[in-house]
C-alpha positions, -999 to +999 in steps of 0.1 A: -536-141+609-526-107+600-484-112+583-454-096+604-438-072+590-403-069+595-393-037+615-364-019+595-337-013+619-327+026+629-297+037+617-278+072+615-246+088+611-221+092+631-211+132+639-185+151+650-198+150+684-201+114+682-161+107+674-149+130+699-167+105+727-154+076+709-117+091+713-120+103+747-135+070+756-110+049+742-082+071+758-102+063+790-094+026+784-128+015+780-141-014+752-156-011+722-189-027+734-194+002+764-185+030+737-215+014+719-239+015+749-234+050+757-237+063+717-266+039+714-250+022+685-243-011+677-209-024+684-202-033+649-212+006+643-176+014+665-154-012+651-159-005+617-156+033+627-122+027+642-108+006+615-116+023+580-107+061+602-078+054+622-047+070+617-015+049+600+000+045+633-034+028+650-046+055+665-076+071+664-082+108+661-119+123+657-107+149+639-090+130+614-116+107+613-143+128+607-121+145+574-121+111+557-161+104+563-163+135+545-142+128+517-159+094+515-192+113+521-189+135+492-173+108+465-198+086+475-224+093+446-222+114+416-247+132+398-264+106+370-249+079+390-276+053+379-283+060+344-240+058+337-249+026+361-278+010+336-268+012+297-305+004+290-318+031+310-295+056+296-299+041+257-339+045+268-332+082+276-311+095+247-337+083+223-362+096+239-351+133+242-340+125+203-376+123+199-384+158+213-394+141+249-389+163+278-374+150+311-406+152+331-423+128+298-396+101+298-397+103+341-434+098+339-434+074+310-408+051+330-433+052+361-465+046+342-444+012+325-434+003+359-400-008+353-382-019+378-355+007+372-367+043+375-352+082+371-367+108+380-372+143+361-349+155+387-325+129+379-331+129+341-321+169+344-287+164+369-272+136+345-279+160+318-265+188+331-232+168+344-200+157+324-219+126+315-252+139+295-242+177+290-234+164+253-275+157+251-285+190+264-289+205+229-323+180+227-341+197+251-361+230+243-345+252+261-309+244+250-297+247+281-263+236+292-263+241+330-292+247+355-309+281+356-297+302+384-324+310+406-328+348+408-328+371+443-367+372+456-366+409+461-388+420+491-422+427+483-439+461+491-475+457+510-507+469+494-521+491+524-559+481+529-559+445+509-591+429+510-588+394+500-607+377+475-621+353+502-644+382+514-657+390+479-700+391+481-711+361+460-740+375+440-724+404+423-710+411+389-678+405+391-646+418+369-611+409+371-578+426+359-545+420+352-516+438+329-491+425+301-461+438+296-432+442+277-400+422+275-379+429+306-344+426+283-361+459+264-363+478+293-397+489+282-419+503+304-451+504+286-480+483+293-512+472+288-543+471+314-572+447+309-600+444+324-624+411+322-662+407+331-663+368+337-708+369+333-700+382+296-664+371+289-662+408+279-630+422+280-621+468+284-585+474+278-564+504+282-520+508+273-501+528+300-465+546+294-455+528+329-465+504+358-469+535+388-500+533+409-510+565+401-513+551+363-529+520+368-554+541+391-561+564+362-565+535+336-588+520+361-614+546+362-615+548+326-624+515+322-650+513+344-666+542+335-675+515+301-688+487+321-714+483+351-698+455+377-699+459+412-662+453+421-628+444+408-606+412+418-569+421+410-535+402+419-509+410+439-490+440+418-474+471+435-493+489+399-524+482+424-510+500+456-538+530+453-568+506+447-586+527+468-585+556+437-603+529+410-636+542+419-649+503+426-640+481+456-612+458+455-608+424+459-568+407+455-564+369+448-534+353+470-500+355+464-488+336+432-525+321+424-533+333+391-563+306+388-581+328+413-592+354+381-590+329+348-606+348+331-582+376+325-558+355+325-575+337+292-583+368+278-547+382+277-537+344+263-562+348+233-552+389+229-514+372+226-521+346+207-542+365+182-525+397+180-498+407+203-471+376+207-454+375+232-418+392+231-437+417+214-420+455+223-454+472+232-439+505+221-449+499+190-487+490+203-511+520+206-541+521+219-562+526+191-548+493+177-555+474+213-590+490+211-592+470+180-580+437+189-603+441+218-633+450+193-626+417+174-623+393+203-655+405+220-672+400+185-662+367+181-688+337+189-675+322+222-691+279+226-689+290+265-715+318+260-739+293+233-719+309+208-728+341+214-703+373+218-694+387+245-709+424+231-741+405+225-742+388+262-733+422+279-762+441+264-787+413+279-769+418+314-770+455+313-735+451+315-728+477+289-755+500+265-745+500+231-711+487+222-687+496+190-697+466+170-683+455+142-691+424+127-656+399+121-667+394+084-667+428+075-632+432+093-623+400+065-637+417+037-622+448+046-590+439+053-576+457+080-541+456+090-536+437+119-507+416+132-520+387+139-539+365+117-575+367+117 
């Protein structure tokens, strides 16, 4: 025999809407029980409405009444509310972020032990950032005392002629290309261009004085007169309005899905992890030196291409013809100035 289950009972607040029919009911002399009939409430709903909101002198007013459910409303739970509730819980949380835990790994950690007593990351971050926790805020790694404002979306301008990446050909050679730029506090308009050929993990980079479509369009064609591919897959990026100027077809991922062209996205990671960090004013990078961090990560012996490089695996796809190699060794022995370490 399959077990009942017992049905949870409907319940919901009563409105503005809802009070005024209760008063002009009650001034119409009728009981408690009808007003309950025509709100489709329980009885007990109405009496306990009319007792805890009427007015000092017995009456009851909806708009009165509906001031103090909002007072009550409001007061009725405060942010980190159940870790001020549970000493353990909250003991459990300050040593955790003591220990260089994040919100979202003390929240997960909870879950995973299946206490009977959970936060959430959510709920972790609003006691943190309330009179109760703010003191604790200088344990996370941001330092933050209060929550991040979000900032204005700004309206988007449309590239005329997007293809999307869903309409790509399949058997192709295939590139993909992104940009890096400056910090935004420098007001630096400089950039760099990069172009990736997945088949090869080879990557062709260019720096441009500024992010207009004209630029990018230039950069573009200079690149790919160094590589054979077939087309380009590029995101979203007003830089990218005249696509239709690169000189290859086109492709753009969707909107905010960078995992839709890794492998740019890996190659500018290991470029800025090697070689230009990130905060890095890219006034100071020419192109002769990009050219050369480029040189050394498409020498080095990648396990995804049977540790081969990428010049190596771009001759044998006709990719390129003769690259500017230069063995990493030599670059050791020679020691050339770079900024990152080697």
């Amino acid at each position: 025999m399959k077990k009942r289950t017992k049905r949870r009972r409907l319940f919901r607040h009563l409105n503005q809407f809802d009070r005024d029919r209760i008063e002009a009911l009650l001034k119409a002399g009728h009981i408690q029980e009808e007003i309950a009939k025509v709100l489709c409430v329980d009885a007990g709903t109405i009496s306990r409405e009319i007792q805890k909101h009427k007015r000092k002198n017995g009456c009851y007013q909806a708009t009165v009444a509906q001031h103090k459910a909002n007072i009550k409303r409001s007061f009725s739970k405060y942010q980190g509310m159940k870790i001020e509730k549970y000493l353990w819980l909250r003991v459990r949380i300050i040593d955790e972020l003591q220990n260089h835990r994040s919100p979202d790994e003390i929240a997960g950690r909870i879950k995973k032990e299946k206490l009977y007593i959970r936060a959430s990351a959510n709920a972790i971050y609003k006691w943190l950032y309330s009179v109760w926790g703010q003191r604790y805020c200088l344990y996370l790694c941001s330092k933050r005392y209060r929550k991040r404002k979000q900032k204005r979306i700004m309206k988007r301008e449309m590239i005329p002629n997007r293809i999307s990446i869903r309409e790509r050909p399949k058997k192709r050679v295939h590139a993909e290309g992104d940009i890096f730029v400056s910090p935004t506090k420098t007001g630096v308009q400089r950039s760099g261009a990069i172009i990736c050929v997945p088949r090869a993990q080879l990557l062709v980079g260019r720096m441009i004085e500024n992010k207009k479509p004209a630029t990018m369009a230039q950069a573009v064609r200079q690149m790919n007169s160094e590589i054979l591919v077939d087309d380009l897959t590029m995101d979203n990026g007003i830089e990218n309005k005249n696509h239709e100027q690169f000189g290859i077809p086109a492709y753009f991922a969707d909107p905010h899905s960078p995992w839709q062209k890794p492998n740019v996205e890996n190659g500018i990671g290991l470029l800025r992890r090697w070689f230009i960090k990130k905060g890095t004013n890219l006034q100071t990078i020419s192109d002769q030196q990009l050219q050369k961090y480029l040189r050394v990560l498409n020498n080095k012996y990648r396990k995804s291409l049977g540790y081969q490089s990428a010049y190596e695996v771009a001759i044998k796809h006709g990719i390129i013809q003769k690259p500017p190699f230069i063995n990493l060794k030599g670059i050791i022995n020679q020691k050339v100035a770079f900024k990152g370490r080697i």
